[in-house]
KOLGUGU-252238 format. One record per residue (C-alpha): y, z, x; residue in one letter; residue number from 1. Coordinates in nm, 2 decimals, decimal comma. Last residue first. Layout:
N
R       v       w       u  residuo  num
R       Y       Z       X        A  NUM
...
END
This chain:
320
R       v       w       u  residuo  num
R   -6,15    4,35    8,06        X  320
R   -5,82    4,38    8,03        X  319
R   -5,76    4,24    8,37        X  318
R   -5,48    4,31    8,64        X  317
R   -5,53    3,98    8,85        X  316
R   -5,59    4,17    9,19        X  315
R   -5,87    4,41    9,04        X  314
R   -6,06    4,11    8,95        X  313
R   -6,11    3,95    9,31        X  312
R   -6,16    4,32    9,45        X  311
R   -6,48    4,31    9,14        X  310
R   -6,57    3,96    9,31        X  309
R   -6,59    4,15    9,63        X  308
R   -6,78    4,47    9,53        X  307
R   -7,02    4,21    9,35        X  306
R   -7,07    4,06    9,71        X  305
R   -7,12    4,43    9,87        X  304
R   -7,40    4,49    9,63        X  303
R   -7,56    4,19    9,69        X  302
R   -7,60    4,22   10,03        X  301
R   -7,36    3,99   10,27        X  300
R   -7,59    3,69   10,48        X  299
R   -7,28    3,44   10,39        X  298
R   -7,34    3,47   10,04        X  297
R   -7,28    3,13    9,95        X  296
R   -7,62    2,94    9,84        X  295
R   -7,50    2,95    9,56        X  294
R   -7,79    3,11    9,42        X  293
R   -7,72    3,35    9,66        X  292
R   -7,39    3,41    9,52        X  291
R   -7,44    3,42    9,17        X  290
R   -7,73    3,68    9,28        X  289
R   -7,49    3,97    9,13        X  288
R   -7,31    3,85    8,82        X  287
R   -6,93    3,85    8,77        X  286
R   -6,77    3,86    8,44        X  285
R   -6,33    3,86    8,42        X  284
R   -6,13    3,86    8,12        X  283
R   -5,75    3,80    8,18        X  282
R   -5,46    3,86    7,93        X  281
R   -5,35    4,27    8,07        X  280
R   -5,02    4,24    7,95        X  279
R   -4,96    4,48    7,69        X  278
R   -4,98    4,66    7,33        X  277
R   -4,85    4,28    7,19        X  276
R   -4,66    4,29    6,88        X  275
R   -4,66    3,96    6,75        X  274
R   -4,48    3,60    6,67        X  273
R   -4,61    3,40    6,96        X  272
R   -4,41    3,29    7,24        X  271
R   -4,44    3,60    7,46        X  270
R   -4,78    3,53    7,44        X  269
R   -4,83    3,17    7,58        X  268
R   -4,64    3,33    7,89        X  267
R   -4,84    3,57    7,98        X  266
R   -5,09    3,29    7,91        X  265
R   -4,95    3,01    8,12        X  264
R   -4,90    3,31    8,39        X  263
R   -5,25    3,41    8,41        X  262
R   -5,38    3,10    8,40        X  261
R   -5,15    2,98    8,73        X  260
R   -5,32    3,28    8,90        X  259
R   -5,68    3,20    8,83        X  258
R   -5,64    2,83    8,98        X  257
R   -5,47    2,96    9,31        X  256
R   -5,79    3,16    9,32        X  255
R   -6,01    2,97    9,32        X  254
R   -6,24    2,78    9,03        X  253
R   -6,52    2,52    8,99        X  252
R   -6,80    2,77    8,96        X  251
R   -6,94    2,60    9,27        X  250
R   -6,57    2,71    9,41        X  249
R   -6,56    3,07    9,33        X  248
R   -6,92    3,13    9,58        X  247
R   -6,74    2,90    9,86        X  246
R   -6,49    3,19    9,78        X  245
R   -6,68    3,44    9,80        X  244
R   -6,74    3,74    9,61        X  243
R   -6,76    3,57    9,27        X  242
R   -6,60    3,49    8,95        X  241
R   -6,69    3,43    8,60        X  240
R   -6,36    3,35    8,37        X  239
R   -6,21    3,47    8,06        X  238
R   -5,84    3,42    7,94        X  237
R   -5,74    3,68    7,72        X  236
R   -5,58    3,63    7,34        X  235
R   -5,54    3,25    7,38        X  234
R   -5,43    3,06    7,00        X  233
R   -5,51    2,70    7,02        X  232
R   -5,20    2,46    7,04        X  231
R   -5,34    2,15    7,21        X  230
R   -5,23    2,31    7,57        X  229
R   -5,40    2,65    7,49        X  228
R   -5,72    2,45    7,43        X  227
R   -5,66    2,28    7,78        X  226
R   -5,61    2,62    7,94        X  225
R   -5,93    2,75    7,75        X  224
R   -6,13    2,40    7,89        X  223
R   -5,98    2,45    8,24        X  222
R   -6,11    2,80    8,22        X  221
R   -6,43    2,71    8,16        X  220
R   -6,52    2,90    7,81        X  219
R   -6,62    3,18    7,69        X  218
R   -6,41    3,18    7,37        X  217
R   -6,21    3,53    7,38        X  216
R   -6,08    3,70    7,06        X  215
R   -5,87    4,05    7,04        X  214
R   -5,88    4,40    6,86        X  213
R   -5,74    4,60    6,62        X  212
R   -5,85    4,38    6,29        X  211
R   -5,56    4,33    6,12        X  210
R   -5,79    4,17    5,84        X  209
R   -5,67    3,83    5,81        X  208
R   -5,51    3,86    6,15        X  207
R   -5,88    3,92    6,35        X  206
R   -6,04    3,64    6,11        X  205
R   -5,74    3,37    6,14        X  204
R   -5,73    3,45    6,53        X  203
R   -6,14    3,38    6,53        X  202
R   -6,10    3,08    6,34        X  201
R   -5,83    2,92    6,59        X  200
R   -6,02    2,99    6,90        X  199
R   -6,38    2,89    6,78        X  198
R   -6,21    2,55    6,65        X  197
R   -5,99    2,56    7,02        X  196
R   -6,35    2,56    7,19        X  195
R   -6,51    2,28    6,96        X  194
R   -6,23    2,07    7,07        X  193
R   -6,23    2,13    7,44        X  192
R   -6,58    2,05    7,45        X  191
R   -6,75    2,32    7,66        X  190
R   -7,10    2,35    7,45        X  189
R   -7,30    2,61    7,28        X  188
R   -6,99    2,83    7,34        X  187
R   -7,06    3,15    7,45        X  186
R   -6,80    3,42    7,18        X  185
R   -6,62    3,70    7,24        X  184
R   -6,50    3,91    6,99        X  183
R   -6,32    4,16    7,23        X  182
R   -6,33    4,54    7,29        X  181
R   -6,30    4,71    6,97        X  180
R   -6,55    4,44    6,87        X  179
R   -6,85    4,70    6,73        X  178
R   -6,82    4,93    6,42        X  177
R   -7,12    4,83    6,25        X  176
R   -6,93    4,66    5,97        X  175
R   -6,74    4,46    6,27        X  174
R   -7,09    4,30    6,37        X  173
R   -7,17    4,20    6,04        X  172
R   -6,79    3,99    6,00        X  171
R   -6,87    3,85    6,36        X  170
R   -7,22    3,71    6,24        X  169
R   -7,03    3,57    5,99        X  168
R   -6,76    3,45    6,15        X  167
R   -7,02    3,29    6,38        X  166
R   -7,19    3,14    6,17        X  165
R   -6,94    3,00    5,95        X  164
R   -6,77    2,85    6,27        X  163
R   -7,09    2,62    6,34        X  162
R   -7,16    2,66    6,71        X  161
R   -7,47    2,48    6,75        X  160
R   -7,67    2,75    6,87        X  159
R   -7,41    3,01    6,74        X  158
R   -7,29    3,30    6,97        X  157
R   -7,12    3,61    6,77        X  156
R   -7,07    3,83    7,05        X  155
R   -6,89    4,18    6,97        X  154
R   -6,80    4,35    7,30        X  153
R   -6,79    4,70    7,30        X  152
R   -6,49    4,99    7,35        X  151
R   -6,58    5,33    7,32        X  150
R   -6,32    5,59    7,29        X  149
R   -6,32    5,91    7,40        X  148
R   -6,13    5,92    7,70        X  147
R   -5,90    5,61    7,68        X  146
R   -6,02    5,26    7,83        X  145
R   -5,86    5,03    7,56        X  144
R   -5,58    4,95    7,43        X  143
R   -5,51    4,66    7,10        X  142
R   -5,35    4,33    7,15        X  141
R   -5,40    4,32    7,51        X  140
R   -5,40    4,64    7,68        X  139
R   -5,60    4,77    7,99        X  138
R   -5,66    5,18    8,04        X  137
R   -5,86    5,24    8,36        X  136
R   -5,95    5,67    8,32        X  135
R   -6,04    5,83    8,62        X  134
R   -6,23    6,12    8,72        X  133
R   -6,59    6,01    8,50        X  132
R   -6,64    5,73    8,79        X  131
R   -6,70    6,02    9,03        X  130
R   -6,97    6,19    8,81        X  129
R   -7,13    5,87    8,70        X  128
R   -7,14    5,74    9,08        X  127
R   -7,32    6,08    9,18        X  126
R   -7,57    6,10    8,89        X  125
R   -7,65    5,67    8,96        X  124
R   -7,72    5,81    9,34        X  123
R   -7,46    5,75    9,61        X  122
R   -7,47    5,67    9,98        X  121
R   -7,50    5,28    9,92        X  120
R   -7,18    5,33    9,70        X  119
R   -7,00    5,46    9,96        X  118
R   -7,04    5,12   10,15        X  117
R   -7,00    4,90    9,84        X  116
R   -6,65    5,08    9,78        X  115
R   -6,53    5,05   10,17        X  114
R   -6,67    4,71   10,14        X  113
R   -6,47    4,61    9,82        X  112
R   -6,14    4,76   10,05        X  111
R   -5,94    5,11    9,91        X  110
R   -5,65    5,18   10,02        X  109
R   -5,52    5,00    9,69        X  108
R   -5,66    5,22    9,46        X  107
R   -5,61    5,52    9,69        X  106
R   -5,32    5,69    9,49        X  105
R   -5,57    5,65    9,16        X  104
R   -5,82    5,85    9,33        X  103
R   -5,56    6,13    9,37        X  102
R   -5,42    6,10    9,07        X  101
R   -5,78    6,12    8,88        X  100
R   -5,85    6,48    9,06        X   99
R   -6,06    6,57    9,36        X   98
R   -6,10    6,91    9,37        X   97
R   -6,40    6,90    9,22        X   96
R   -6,54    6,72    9,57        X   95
R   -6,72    6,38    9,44        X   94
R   -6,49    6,18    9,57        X   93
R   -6,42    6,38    9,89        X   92
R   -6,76    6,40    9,96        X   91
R   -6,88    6,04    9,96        X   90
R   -6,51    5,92   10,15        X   89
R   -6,68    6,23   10,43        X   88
R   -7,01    6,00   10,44        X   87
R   -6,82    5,66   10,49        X   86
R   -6,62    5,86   10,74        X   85
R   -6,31    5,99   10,75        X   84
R   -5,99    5,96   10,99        X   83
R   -5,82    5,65   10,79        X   82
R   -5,92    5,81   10,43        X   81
R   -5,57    5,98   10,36        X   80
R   -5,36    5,69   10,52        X   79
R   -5,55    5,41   10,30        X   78
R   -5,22    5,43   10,08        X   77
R   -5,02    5,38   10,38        X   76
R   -5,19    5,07   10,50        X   75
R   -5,17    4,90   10,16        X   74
R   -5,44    4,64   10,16        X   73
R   -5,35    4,34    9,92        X   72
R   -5,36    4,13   10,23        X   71
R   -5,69    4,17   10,34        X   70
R   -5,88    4,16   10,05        X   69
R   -5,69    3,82    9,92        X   68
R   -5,79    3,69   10,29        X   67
R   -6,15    3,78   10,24        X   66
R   -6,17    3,62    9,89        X   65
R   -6,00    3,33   10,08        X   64
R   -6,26    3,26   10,29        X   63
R   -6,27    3,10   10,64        X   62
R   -5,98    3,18   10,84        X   61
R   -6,08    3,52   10,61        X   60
R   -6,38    3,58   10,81        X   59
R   -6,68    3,72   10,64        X   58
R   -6,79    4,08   10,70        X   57
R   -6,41    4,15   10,75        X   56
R   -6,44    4,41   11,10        X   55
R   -6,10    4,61   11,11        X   54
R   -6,10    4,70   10,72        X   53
R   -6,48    4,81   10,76        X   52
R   -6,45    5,03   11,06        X   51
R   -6,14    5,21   10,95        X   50
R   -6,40    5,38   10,76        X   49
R   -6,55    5,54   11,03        X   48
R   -6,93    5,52   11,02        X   47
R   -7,15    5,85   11,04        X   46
R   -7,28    5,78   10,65        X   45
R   -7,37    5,40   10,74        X   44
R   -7,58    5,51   11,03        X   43
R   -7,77    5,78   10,83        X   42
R   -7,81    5,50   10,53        X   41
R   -7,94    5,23   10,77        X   40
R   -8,18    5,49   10,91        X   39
R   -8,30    5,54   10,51        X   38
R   -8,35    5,16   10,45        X   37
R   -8,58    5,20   10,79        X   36
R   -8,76    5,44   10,67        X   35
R   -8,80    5,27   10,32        X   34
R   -8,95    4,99   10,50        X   33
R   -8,85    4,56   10,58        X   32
R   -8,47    4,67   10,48        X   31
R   -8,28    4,36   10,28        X   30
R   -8,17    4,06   10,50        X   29
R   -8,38    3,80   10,41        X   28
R   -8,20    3,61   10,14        X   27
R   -8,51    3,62    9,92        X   26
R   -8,52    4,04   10,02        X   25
R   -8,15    4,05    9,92        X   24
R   -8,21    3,89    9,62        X   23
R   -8,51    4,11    9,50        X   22
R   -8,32    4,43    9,55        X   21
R   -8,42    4,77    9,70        X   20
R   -8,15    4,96    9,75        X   19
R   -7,88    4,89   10,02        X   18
R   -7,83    5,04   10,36        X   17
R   -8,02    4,75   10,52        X   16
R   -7,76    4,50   10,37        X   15
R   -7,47    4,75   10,47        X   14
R   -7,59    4,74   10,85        X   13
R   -7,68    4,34   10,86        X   12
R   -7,36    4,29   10,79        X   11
R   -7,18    4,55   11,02        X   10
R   -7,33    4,39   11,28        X    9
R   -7,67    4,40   11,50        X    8
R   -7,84    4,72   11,29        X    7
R   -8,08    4,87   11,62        X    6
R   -8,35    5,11   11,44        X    5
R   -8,54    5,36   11,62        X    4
R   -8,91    5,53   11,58        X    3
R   -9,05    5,87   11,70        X    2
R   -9,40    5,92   11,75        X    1
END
């Protein structure tokens, strides 16, 4: 006995399409049976890309996430991929013919759904073979991203942040060859104070040594803005974001709000005294489930939401 599947909307589609995850099923919209996860994939495969940029899951006269999407489309760079499928965007990616500067000529073709879509349609051996093509390199006060090199995140947190803890759980993590990416401590607490301590004893540790790397203080960002304000020393700017912007605002942020940061601390750096590799001062997290916690998901999958918050990223250039 055969069985069929109706998907409503492109939401519902992508949220079927998706693995098995325990916030989709508490939001109510992941597949009810692996058959009809599978269905959702065969549907997804067949649709037209052009599909996704003409239908925004959530409405940009309502979100800003979506609006930032749409406008940082380039039309001609999404030429190539205009006639294929989700299924056909699959194959091309992980065709050997396929080089880095021909992913790289996509980049901004290329929507969060379009990515979360493909991504559906992927196993962990297929994404790890695309994702090998291209090389992001980010710079800061050292560069990072090259072949061959392996950049970590040192993360000497202190329960009550005393500053000779942490440098010395910093100084052991060093010895093991870790921090190339940032030393990057969770504050116990968001007092601006304690914050610019962190700040200041991290830069005296990393320019003591010439360490070749950079410091972070986990932070709000209006407590790391207010730090850089009373003279603390900002390497990269860190903030969580989300997928949506009602998402962004119970983190107490947009987008306006990450933009002015970037410039005070592109700016911050061409007034100290050192040789800075680049420009690349933001450090984003994002966390899938921040918006369903939120309750801001707007009945989008997981998947596609972390998409999102990872289009929010690519649109402020981060190092990390």
């Amino acid at each position: 006995m055969s069985e069929h599947y109706r998907f409503s909307d492109l939401r519902e589609l992508l949220a079927k399409a998706n693995e098995e995850k325990s916030g989709d099923q508490l939001a109510g919209i992941a597949a009810a049976s692996e058959r009809e996860r599978v269905a959702a994939k065969c549907a997804l495969a067949a649709l037209p890309l052009i599909d996704l940029l003409n239908n925004p899951l959530i409405p940009p006269e309502i979100d800003e996430v979506s609006r930032l999407i749409l406008e940082s489309h380039d039309p001609s760079a999404f030429a190539p991929l205009r006639s294929k499928t989700v299924g056909q965007f699959r194959e091309f990616l992980l065709d050997n013919q396929t080089t880095e500067a021909d992913l790289k000529s996509l980049k901004w073709g290329i929507t969060p759904e379009m990515a979360a879509a493909v991504a559906k349609l992927m196993s962990n051996k297929d994404l790890v073979l695309a994702a090998a093509k291209i090389r992001n390199i980010t710079r800061c006060r050292n560069t990072i991203g090259e072949r061959g090199v392996l950049g970590i995140r040192l993360q000497p947190n202190h329960p009550s942040d005393d500053l000779g803890g942490i440098l010395l759980s910093a100084f052991d993590g060093l010895l093991y060859g870790c921090g190339d990416a940032v030393i990057g401590v969770n504050p116990a607490t968001d007092s601006v104070d304690q914050v610019a301590a962190i700040l200041k004893a991290l830069d005296r540790l990393i320019t003591s040594f010439a360490i070749p790397t950079q410091a972070c203080c986990l932070a709000h960002i209006t407590t790391q803005l207010a730090c850089l304000d009373r003279g603390a020393p900002v390497d990269l700017l860190f903030q969580s974001v989300a997928g949506t912007e009602a998402a962004n605002t119970s983190f107490g942020i947009n987008l306006a709000m990450l933009r002015e940061g970037r410039e005070r601390v592109r700016d911050h750096h061409r007034s100290r005294n050192m040789a800075w590799s680049g420009d690349n001062v933001m450090y984003f997290e994002t966390g899938q489930g921040s918006a369903l916690s939120a309750e801001a998901h707007h009945g989008v999958d997981q998947l596609t939401l972390e998409a999102r918050a990872y289009g929010v990223a690519r649109a402020f250039d981060p190092f990390l």
